[in-house]
VODRENLO-548177 format. One record per atom (N, C-alpha, C, O, CB): residue number from 1; residue in one letter; atom name; x, y, z. Coordinates in steps of 0.1 Angstrom, whole numbers, plus 5000, padded with zeros to 4 digits. Glycine has a CB too. Example, Ala and Ser with C-alpha at 12.3 -4.5 7.8 and 13.67 -1.06 7.14 Angstrom:
PT   k r  a east north   up
PT   1 A  N 5132  4943 5078
PT   1 A CA 5123  4955 5078
PT   1 A  C 5132  4967 5078
PT   1 A  O 5142  4967 5085
PT   1 A CB 5113  4955 5090
PT   2 S  N 5128  4978 5071
PT   2 S CA 5137  4989 5071
PT   2 S  C 5129  5000 5079
PT   2 S  O 5134  5011 5080
PT   2 S CB 5141  4994 5057
//
This chain:
PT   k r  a east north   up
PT   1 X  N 5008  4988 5000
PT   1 X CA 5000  5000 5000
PT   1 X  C 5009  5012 5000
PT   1 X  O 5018  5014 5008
PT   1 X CB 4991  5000 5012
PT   2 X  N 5006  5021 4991
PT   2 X CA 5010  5039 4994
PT   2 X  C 5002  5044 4998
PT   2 X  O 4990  5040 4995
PT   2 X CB 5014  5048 4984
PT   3 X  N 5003  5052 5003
PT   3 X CA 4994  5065 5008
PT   3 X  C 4999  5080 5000
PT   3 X  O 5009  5085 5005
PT   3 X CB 4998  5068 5026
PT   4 X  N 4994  5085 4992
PT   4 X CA 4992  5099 4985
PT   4 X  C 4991  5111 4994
PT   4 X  O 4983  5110 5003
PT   4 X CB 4979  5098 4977
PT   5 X  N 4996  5120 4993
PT   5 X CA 4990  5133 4999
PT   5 X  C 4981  5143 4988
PT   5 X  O 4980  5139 4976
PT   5 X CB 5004  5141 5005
PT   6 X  N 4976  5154 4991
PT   6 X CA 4969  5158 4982
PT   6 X  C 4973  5170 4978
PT   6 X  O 4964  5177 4973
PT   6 X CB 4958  5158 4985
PT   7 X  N 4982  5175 4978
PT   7 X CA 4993  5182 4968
PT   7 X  C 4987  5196 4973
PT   7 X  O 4989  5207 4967
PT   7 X CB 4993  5178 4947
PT   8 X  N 4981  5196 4984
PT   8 X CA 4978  5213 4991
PT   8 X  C 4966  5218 4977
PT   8 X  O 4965  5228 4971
PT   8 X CB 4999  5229 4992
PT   9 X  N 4959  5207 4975
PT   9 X CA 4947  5210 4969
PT   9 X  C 4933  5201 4974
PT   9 X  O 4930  5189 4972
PT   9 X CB 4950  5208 4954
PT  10 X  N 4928  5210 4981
PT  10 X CA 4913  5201 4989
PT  10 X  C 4909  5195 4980
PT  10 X  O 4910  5183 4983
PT  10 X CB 4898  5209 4993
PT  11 X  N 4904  5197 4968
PT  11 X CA 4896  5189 4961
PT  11 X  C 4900  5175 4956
PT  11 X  O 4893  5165 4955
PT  11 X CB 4892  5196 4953
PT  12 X  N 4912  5176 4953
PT  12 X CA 4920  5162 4948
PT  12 X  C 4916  5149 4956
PT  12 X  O 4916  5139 4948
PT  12 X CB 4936  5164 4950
PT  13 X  N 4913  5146 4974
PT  13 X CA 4913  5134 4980
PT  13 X  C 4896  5127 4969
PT  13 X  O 4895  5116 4964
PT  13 X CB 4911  5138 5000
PT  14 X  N 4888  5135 4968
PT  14 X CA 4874  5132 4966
PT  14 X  C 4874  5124 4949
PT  14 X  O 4866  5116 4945
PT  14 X CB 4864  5147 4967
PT  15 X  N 4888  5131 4942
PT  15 X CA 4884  5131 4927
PT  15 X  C 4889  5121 4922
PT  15 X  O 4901  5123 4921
PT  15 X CB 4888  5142 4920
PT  16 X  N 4885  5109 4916
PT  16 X CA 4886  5092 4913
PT  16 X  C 4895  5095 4903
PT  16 X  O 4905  5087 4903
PT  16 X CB 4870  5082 4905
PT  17 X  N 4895  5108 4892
PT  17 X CA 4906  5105 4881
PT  17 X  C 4918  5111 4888
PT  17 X  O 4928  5110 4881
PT  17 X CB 4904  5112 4865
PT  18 X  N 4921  5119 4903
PT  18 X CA 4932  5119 4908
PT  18 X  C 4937  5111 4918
PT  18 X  O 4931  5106 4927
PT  18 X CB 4933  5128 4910
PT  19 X  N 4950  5108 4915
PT  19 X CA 4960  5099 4925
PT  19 X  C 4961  5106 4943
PT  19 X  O 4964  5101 4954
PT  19 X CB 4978  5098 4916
PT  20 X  N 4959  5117 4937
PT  20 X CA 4967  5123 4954
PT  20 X  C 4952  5123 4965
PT  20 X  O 4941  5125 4961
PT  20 X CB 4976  5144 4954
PT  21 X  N 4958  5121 4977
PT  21 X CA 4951  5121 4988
PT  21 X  C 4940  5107 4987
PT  21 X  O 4927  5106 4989
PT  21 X CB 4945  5136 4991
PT  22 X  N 4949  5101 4984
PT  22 X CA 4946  5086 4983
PT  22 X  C 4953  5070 4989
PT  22 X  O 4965  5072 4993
PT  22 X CB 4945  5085 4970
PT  23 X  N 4950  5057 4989
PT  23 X CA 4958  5049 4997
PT  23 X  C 4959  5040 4984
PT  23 X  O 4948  5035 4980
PT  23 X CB 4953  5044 5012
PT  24 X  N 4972  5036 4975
PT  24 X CA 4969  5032 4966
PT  24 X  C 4975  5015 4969
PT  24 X  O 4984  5013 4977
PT  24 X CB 4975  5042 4955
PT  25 X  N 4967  5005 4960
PT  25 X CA 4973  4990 4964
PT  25 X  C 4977  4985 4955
PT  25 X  O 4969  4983 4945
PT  25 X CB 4965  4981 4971
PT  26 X  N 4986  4982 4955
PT  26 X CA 4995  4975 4941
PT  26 X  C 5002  4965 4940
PT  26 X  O 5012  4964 4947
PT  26 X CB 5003  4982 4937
PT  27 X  N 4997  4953 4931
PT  27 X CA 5005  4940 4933
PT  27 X  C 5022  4940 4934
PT  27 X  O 5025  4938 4922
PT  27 X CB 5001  4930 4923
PT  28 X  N 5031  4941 4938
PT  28 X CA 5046  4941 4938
PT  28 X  C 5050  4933 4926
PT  28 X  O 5058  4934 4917
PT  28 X CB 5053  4935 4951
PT  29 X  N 5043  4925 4930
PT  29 X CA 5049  4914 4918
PT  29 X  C 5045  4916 4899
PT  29 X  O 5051  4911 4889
PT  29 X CB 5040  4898 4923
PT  30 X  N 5036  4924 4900
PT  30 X CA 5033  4926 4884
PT  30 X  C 5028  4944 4882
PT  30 X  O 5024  4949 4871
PT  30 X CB 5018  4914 4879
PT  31 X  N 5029  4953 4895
PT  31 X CA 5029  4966 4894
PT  31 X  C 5011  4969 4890
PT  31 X  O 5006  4980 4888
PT  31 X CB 5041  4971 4880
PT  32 X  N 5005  4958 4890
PT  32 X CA 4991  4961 4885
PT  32 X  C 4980  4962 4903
PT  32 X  O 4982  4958 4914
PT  32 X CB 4986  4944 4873
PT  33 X  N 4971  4967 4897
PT  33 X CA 4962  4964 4910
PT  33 X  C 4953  4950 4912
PT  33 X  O 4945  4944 4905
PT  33 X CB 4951  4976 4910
PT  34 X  N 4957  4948 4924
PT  34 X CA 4951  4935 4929
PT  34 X  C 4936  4933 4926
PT  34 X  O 4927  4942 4927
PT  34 X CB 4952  4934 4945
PT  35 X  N 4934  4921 4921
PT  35 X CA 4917  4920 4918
PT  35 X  C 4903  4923 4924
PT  35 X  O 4891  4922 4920
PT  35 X CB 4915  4909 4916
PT  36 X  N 4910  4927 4938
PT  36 X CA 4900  4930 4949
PT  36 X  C 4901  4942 4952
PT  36 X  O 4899  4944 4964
PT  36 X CB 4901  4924 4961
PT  37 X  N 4905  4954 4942
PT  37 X CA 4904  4963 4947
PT  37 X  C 4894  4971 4946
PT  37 X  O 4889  4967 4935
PT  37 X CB 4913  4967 4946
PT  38 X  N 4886  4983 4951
PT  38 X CA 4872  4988 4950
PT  38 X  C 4870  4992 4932
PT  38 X  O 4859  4992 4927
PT  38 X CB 4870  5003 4962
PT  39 X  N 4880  4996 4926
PT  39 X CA 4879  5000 4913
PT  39 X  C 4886  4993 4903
PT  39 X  O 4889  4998 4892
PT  39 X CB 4883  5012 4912
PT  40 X  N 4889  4978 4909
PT  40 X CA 4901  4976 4897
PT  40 X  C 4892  4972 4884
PT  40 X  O 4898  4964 4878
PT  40 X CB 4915  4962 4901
PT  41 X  N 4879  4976 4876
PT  41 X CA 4874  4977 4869
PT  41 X  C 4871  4991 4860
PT  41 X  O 4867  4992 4849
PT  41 X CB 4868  4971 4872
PT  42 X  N 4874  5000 4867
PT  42 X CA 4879  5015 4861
PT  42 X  C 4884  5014 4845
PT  42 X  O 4892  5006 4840
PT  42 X CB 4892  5020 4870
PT  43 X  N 4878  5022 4838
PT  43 X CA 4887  5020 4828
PT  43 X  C 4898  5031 4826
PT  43 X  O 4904  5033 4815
PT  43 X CB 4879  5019 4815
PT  44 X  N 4901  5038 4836
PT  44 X CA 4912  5045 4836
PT  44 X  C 4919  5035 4846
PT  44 X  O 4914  5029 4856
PT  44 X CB 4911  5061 4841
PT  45 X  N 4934  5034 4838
PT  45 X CA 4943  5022 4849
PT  45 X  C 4948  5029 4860
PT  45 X  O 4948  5023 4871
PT  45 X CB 4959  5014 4842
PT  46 X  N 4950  5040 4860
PT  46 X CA 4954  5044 4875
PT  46 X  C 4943  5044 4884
PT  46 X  O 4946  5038 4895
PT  46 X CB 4959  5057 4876
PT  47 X  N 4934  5049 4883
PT  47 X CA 4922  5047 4893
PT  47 X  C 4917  5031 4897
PT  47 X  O 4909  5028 4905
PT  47 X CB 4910  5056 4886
PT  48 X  N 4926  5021 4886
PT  48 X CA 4921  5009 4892
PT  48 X  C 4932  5011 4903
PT  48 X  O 4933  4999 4907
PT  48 X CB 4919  4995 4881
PT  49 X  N 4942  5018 4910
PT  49 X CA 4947  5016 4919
PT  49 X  C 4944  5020 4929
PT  49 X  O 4948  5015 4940
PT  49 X CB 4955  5019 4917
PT  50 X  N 4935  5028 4928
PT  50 X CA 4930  5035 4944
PT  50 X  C 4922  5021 4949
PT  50 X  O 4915  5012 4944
PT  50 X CB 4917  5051 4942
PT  51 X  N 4928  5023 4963
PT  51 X CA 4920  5011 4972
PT  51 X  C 4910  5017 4987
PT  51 X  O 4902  5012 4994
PT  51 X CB 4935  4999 4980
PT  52 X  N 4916  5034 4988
PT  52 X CA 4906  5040 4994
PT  52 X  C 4908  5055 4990
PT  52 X  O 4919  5056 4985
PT  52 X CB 4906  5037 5010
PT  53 X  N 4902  5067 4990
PT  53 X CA 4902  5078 4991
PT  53 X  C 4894  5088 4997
PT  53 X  O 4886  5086 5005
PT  53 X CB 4903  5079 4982
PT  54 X  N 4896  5097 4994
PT  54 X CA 4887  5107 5010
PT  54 X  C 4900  5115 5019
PT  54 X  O 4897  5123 5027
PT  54 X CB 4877  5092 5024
PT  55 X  N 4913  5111 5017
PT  55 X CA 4926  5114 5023
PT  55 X  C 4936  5127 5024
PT  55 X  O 4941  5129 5013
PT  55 X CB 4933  5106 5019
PT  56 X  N 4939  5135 5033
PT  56 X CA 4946  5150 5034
PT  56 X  C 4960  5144 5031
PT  56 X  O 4966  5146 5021
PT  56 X CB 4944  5160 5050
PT  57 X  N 4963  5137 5040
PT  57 X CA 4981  5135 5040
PT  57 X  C 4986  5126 5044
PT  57 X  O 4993  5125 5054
PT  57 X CB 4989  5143 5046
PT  58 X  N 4983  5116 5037
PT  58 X CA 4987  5098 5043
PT  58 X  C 5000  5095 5049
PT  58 X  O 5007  5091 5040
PT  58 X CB 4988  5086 5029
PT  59 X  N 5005  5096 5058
PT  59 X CA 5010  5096 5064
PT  59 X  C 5022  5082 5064
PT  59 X  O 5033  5082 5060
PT  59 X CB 5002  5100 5071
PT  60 X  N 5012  5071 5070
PT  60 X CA 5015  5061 5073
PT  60 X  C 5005  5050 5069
PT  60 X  O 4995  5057 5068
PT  60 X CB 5018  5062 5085
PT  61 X  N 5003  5039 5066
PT  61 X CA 4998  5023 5060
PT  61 X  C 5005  5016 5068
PT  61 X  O 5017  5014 5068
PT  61 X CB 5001  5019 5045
PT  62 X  N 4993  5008 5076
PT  62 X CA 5003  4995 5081
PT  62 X  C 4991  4985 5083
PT  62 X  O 4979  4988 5085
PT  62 X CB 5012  4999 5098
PT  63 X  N 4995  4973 5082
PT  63 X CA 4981  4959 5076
PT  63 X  C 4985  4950 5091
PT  63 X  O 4997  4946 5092
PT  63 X CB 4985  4945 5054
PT  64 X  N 4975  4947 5104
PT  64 X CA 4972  4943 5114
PT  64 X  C 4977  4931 5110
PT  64 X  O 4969  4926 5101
PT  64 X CB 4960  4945 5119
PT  65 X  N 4991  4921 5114
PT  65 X CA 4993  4907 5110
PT  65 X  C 4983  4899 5116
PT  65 X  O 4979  4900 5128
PT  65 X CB 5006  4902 5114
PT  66 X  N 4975  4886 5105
PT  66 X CA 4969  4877 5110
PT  66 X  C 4952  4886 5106
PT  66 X  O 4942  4879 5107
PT  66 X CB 4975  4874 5127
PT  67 X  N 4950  4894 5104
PT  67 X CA 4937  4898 5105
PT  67 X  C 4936  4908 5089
PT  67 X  O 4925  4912 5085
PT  67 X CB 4935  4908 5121
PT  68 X  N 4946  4909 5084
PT  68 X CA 4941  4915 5069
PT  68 X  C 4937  4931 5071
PT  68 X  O 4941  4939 5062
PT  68 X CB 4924  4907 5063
PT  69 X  N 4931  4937 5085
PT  69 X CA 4927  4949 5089
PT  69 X  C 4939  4963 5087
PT  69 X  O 4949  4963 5095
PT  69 X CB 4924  4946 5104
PT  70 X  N 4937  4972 5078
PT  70 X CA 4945  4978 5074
PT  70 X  C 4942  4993 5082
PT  70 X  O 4931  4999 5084
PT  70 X CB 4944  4977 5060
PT  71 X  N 4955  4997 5088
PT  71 X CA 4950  5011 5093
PT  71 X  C 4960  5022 5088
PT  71 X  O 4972  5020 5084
PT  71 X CB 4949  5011 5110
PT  72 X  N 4955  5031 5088
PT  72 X CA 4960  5044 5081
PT  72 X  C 4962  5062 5095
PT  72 X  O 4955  5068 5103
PT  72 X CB 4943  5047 5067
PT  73 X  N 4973  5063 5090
PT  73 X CA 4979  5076 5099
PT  73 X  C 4976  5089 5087
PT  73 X  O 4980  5088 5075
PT  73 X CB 5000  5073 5103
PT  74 X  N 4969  5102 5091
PT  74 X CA 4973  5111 5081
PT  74 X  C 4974  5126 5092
PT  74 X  O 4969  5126 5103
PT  74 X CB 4959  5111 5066
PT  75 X  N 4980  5138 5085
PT  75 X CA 4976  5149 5092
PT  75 X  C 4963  5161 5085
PT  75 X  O 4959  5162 5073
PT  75 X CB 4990  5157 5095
PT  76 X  N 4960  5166 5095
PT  76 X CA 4950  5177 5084
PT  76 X  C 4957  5187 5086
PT  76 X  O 4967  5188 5093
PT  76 X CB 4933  5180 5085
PT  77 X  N 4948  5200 5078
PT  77 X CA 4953  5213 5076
PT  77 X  C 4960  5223 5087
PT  77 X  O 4965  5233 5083
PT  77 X CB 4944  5220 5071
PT  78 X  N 4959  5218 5103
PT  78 X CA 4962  5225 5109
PT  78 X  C 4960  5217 5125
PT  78 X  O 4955  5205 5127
PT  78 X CB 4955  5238 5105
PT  79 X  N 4965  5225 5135
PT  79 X CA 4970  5219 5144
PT  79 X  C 4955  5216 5150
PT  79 X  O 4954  5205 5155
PT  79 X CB 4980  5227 5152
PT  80 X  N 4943  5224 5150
PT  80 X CA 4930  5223 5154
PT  80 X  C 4923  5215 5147
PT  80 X  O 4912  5211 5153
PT  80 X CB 4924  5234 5155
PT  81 X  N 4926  5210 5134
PT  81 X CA 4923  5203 5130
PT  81 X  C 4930  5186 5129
PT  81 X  O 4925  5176 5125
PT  81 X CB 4922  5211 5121
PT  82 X  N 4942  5186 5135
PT  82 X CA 4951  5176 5143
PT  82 X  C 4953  5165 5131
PT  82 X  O 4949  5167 5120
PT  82 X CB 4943  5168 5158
PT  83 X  N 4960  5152 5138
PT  83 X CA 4958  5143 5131
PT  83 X  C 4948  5132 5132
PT  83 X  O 4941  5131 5142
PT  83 X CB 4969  5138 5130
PT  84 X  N 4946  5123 5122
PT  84 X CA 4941  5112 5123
PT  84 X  C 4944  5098 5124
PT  84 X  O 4955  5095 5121
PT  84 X CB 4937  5114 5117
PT  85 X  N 4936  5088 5129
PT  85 X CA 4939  5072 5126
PT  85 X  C 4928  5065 5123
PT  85 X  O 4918  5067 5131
PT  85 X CB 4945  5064 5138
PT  86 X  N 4927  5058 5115
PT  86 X CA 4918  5054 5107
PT  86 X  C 4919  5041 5105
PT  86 X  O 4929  5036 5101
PT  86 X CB 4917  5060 5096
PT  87 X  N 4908  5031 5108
PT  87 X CA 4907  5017 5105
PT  87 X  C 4900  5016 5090
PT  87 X  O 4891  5024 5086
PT  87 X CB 4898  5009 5118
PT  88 X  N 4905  5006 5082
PT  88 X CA 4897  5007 5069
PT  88 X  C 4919  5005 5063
PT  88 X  O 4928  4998 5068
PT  88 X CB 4883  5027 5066
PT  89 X  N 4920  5013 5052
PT  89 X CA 4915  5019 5041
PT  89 X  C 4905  5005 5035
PT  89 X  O 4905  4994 5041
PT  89 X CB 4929  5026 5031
PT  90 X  N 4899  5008 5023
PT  90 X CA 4894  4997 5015
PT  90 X  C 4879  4999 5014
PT  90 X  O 4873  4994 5005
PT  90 X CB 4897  4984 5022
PT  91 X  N 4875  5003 5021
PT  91 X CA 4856  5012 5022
PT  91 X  C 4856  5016 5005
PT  91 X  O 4848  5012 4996
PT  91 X CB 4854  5034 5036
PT  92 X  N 4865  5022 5003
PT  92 X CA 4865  5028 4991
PT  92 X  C 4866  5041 4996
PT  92 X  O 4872  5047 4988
PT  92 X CB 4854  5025 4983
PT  93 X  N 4863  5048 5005
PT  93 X CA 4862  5067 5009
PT  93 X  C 4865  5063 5025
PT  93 X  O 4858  5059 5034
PT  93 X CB 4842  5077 5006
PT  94 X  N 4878  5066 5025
PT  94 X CA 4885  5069 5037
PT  94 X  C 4882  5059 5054
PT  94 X  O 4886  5065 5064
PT  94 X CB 4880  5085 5038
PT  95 X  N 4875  5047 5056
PT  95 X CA 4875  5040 5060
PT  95 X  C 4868  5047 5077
PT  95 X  O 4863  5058 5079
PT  95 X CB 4888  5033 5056
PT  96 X  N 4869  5039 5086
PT  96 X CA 4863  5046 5099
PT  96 X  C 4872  5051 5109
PT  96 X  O 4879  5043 5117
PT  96 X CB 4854  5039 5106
PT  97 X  N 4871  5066 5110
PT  97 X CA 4880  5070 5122
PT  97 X  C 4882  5068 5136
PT  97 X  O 4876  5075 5143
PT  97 X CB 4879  5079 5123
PT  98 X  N 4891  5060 5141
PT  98 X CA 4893  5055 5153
PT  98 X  C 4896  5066 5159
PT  98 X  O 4895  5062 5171
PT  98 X CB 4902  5044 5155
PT  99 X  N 4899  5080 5159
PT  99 X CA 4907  5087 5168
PT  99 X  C 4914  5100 5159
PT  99 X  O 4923  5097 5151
PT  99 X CB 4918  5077 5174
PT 100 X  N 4909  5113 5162
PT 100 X CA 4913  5121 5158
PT 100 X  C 4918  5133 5170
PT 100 X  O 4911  5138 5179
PT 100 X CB 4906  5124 5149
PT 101 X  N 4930  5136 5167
PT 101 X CA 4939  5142 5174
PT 101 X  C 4944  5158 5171
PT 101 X  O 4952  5161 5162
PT 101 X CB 4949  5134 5174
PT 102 X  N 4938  5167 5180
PT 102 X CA 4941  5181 5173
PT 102 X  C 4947  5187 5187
PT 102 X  O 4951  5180 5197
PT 102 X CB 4925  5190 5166
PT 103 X  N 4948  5203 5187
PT 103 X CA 4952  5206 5198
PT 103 X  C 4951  5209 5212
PT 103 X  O 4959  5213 5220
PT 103 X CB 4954  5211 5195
PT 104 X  N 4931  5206 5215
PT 104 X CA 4929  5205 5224
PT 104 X  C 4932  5193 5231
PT 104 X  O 4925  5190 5240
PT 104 X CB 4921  5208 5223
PT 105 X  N 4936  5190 5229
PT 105 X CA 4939  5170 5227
PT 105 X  C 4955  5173 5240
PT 105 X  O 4958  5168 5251
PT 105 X CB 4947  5164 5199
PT 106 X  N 4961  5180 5232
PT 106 X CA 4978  5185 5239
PT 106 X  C 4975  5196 5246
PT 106 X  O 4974  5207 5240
PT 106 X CB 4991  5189 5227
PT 107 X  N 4974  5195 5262
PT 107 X CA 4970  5211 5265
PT 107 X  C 4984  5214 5269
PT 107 X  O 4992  5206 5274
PT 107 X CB 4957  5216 5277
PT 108 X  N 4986  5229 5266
PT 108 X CA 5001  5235 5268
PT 108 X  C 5006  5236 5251
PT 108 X  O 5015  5243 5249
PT 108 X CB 5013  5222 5278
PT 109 X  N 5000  5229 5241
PT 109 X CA 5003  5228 5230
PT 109 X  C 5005  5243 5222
PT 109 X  O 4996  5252 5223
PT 109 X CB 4993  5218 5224
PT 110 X  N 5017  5245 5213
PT 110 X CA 5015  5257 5208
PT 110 X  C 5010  5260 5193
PT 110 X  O 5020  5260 5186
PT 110 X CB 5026  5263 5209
PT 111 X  N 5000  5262 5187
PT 111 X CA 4989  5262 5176
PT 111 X  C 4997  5268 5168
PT 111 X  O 4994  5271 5157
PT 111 X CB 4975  5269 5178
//
């Protein structure tokens, strides 16, 4: 899995013909997208890569051993707006937020 950022353009996470602010899944072995992925019938080939989107700044991808459960680290636009952790990707749109972290979150924190 990669994780995309969205190039300091909001609209890009939402938009299927763009790559950024997205979690992209790709077979290693043949560079193509895995057959289970939410779009790998797209007829644009890059968008058969997206495996979730909805994403500010993917941070981090890491897949729970033994359970397939994939979770996702990203930040948003600002400190009040904090980061996130997300169970999913694979919903297809940004999966479910376990925990979002802004600055009330850190008190003493400087914004």
């Amino acid at each position: 899995m990669v994780g995309t950022g969205d190039t300091a353009r909001g609209s890009l996470p939402q938009d299927l013909n763009s790559l950024g602010g997205k979690v992209l899944r790709v077979d290693l072995a043949t560079g193509q997208a895995p057959p289970d992925n939410p779009f790998v019938d797209a007829e644009n080939p890059a968008q058969r890569l997206i495996y979730d989107y909805g994403h500010r700044n993917v941070q981090g991808v890491a897949v729970r051993p033994g359970t397939g459960q994939a979770y996702s680290t990203e930040h948003g636009p600002s400190t009040a707006a904090g980061g996130q952790l997300r169970l999913g990707p694979g919903a297809g749109r940004h999966g479910q937020r376990l925990r979002r972290v802004g600055a009330d979150d850190r008190p003493g924190a400087v914004p």
